[in-house]
MDTraj code that builds the backbone (N, CA, C; nanometers):
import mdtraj as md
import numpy as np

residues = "UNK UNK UNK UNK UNK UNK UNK UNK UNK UNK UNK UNK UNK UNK UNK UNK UNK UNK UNK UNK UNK UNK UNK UNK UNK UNK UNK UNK UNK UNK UNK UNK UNK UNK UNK UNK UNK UNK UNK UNK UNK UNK UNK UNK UNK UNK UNK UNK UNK UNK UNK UNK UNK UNK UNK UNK UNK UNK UNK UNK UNK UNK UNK UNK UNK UNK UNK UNK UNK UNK UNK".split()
xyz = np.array([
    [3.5737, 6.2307, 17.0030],
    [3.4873, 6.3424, 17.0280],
    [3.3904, 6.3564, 16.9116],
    [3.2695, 6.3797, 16.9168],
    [3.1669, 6.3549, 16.8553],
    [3.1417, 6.5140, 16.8330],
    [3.1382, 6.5206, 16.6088],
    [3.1151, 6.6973, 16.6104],
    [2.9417, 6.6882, 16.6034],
    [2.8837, 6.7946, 16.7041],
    [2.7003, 6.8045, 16.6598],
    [2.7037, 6.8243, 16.5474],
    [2.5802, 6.7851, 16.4587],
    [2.5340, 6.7914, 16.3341],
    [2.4528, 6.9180, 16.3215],
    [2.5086, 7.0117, 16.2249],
    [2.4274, 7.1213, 16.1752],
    [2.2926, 7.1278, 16.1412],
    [2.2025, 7.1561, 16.2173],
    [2.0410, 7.1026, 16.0943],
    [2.0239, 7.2028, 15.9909],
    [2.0110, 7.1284, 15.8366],
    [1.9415, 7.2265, 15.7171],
    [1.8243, 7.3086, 15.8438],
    [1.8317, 7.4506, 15.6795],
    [1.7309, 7.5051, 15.6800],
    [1.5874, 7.4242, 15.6600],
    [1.4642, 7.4679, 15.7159],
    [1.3880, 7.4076, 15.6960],
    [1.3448, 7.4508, 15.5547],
    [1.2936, 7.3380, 15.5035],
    [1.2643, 7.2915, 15.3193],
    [1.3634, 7.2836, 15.2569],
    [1.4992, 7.3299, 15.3012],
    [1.5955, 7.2750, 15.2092],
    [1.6510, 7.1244, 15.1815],
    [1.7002, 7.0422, 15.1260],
    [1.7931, 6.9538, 15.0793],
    [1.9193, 6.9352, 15.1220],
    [1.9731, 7.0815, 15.1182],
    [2.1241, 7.0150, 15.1452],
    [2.2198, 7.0844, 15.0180],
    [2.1040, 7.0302, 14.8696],
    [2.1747, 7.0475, 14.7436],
    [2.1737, 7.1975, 14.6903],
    [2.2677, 7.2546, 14.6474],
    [2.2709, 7.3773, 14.5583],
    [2.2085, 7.3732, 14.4416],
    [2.1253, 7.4162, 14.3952],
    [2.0564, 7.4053, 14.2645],
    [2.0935, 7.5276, 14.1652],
    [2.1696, 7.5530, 14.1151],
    [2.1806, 7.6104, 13.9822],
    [2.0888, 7.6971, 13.9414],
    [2.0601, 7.8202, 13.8901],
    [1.9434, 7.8875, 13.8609],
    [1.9785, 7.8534, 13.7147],
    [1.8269, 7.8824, 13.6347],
    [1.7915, 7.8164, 13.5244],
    [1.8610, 7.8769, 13.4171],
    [1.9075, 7.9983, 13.3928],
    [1.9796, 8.0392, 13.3143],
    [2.1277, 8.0154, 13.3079],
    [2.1672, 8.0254, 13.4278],
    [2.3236, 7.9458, 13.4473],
    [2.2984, 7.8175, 13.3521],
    [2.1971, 7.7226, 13.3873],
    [2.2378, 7.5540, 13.3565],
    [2.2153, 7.5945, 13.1524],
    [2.1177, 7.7352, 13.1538],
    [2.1221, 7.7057, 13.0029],
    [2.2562, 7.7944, 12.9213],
    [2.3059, 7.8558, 12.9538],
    [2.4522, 7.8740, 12.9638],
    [2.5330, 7.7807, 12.9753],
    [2.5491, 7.6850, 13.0719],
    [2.6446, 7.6382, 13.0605],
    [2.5894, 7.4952, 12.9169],
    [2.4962, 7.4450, 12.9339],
    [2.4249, 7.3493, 12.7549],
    [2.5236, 7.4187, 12.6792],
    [2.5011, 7.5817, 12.6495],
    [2.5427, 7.6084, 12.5410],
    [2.6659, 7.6355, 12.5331],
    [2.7182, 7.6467, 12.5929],
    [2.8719, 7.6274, 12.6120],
    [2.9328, 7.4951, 12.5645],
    [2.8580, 7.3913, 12.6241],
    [2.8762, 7.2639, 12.6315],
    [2.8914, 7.2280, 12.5317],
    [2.7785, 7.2561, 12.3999],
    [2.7455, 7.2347, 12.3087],
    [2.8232, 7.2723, 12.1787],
    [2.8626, 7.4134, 12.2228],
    [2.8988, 7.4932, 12.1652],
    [3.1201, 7.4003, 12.1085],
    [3.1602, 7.3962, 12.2345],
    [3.2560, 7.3227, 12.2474],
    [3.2121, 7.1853, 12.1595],
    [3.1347, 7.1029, 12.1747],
    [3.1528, 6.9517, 12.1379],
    [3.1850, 6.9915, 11.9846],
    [3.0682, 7.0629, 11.8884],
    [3.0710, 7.1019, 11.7916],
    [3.2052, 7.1193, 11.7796],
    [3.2735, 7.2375, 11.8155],
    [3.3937, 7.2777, 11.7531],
    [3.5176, 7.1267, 11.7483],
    [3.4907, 7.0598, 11.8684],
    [3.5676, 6.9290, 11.8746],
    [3.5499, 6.8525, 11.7927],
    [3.3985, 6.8183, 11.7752],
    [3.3783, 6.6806, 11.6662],
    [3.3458, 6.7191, 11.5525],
    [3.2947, 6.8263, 11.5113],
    [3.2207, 6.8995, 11.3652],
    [3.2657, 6.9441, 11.2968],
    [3.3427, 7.0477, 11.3441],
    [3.4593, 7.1787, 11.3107],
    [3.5960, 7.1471, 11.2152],
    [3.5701, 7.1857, 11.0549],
    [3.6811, 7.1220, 10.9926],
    [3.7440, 7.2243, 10.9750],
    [3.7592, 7.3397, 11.0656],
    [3.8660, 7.4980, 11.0158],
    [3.7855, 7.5815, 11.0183],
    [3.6298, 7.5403, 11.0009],
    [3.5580, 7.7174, 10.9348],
    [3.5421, 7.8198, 11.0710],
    [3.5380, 7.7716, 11.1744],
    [3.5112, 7.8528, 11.2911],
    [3.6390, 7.8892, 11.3522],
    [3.7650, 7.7738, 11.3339],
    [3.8675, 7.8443, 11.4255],
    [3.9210, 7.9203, 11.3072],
    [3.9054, 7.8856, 11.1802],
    [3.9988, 8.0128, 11.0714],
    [3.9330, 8.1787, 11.0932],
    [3.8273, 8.1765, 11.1566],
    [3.7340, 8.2504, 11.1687],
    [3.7669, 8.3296, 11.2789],
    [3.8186, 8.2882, 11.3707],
    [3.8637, 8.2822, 11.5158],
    [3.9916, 8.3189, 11.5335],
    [4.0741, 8.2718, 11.4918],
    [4.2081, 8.2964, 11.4434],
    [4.2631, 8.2943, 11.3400],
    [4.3228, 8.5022, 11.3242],
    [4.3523, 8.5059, 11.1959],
    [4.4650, 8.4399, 11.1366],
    [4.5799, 8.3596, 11.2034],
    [4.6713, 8.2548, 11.1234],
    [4.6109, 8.1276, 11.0735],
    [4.4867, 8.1132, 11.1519],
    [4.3821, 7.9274, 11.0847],
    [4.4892, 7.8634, 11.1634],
    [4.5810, 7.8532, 11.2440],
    [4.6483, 7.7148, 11.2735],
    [4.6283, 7.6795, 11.3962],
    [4.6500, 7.7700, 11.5084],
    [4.6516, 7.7453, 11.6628],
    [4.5241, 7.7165, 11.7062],
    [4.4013, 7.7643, 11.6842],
    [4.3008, 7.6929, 11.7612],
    [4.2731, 7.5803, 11.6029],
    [4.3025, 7.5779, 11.4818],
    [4.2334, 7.4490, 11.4299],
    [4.3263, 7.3083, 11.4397],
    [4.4534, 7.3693, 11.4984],
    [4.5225, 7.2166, 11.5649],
    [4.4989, 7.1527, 11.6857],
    [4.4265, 7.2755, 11.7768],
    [4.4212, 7.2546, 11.9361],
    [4.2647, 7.1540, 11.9026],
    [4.1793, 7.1972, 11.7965],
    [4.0778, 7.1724, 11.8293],
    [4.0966, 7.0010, 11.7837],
    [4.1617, 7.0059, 11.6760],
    [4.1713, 6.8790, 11.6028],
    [4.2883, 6.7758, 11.7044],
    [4.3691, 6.8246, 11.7661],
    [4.4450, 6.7500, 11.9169],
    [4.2976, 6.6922, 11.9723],
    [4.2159, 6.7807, 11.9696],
    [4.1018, 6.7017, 12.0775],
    [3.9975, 6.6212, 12.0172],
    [4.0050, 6.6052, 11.9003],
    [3.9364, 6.5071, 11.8043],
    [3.9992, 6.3972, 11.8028],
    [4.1406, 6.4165, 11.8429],
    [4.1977, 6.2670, 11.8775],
    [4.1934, 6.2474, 12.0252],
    [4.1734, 6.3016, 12.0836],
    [4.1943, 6.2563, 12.2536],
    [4.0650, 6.2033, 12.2576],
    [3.9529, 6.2645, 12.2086],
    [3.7985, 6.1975, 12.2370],
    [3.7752, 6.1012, 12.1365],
    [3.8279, 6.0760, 12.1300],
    [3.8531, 5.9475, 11.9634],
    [3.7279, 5.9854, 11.8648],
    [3.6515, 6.1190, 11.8402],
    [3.6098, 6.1432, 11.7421],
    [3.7122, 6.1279, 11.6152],
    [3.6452, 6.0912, 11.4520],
    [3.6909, 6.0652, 11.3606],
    [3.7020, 6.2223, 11.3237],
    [3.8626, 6.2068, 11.2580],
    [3.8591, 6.3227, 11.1991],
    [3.9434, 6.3368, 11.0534],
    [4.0083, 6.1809, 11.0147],
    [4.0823, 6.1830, 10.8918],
    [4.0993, 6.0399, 10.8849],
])
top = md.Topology()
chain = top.add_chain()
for i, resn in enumerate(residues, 1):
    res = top.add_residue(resn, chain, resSeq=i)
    for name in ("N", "CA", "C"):
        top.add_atom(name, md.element.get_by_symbol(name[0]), res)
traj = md.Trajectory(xyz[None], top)
């Protein structure tokens, strides 16, 4: 059994496009994260958390999973 095909709206694509502030939100997010993964030697998660250990081990766990150098 054969399902009919829906037709797009006319001028649309098909594709969802993101409004422009979402996509620059999510950059900086993006960004924001890599930094703390590959850059980040304690000053932001000691900053972040007042013991310094739980996010600067979580972050440094992920300096080894992305094989950034970190020691």
């Amino acid at each position: 059994m054969d399902v009919p095909a829906v037709p797009a709206a006319a001028g649309t694509t098909g594709v969802t496009q993101l409004p422009v502030w979402m996509l620059a939100a999510l950059l900086a997010l993006t960004a924001t994260v890599v930094w703390l993964v590959a850059f980040d030697n304690g000053q932001a998660s000691a900053a972040l958390d007042h013991t310094g250990t739980f996010l600067h081990e979580f972050f440094h766990d992920g300096r080894h999973l992305s094989g950034a150098p970190c020691h």
